[in-house]
N, C-alpha and C positions, 0 to 999 in steps of 0.2 A: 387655521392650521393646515387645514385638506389645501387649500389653495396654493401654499407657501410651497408643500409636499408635491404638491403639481408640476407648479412653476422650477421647485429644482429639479425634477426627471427633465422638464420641456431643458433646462438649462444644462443637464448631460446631454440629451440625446442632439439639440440644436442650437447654440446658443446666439446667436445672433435674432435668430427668434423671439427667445427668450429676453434676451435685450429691447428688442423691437416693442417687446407687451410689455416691459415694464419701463419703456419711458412713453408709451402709446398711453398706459391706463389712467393716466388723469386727465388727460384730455378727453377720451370718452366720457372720465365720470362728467368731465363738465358739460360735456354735449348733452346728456341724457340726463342730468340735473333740471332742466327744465320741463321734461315730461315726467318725472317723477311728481312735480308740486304739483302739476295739473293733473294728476291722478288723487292727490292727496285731495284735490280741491273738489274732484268730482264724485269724491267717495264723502266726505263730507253734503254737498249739496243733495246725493242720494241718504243718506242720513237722515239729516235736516224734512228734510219731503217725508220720508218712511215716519219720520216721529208727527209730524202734520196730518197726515192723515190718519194714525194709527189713534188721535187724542182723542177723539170723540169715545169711542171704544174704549180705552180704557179709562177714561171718566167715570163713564154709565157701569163699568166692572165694578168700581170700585165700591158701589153699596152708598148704603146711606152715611153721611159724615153726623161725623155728634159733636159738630158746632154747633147747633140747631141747641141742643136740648141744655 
């Protein structure tokens, strides 16, 4: 909603502008749609790794198990 409210002042104050950014803004989203995934992909891989090393530890946390008994 704050965006919408943006873009109509930008479309009183200049609207050619305003025109400008709203047939510009999907083409940006597209360009930066692929560094988006690759952020997704490296936040995931740092994840992935944090929980890998993180096993051991909380293994040995977790006490004795009462499959045993």
């Amino acid at each position: 909603m704050l965006k919408f409210l943006l873009w109509l002042i930008l479309l009183v104050l200049c609207w050619p502008l305003a025109l400008l950014a709203l047939i510009a803004y999907p083409f940006v989203w597209l360009v930066l749609l692929p560094l988006r995934l690759i952020g997704i992909v490296v936040s995931g891989v740092f994840e992935l790794l944090r929980a890998i090393i993180t096993l051991p530890a909380r293994v040995l946390s977790s006490g004795p198990s009462r499959a045993s008994e």
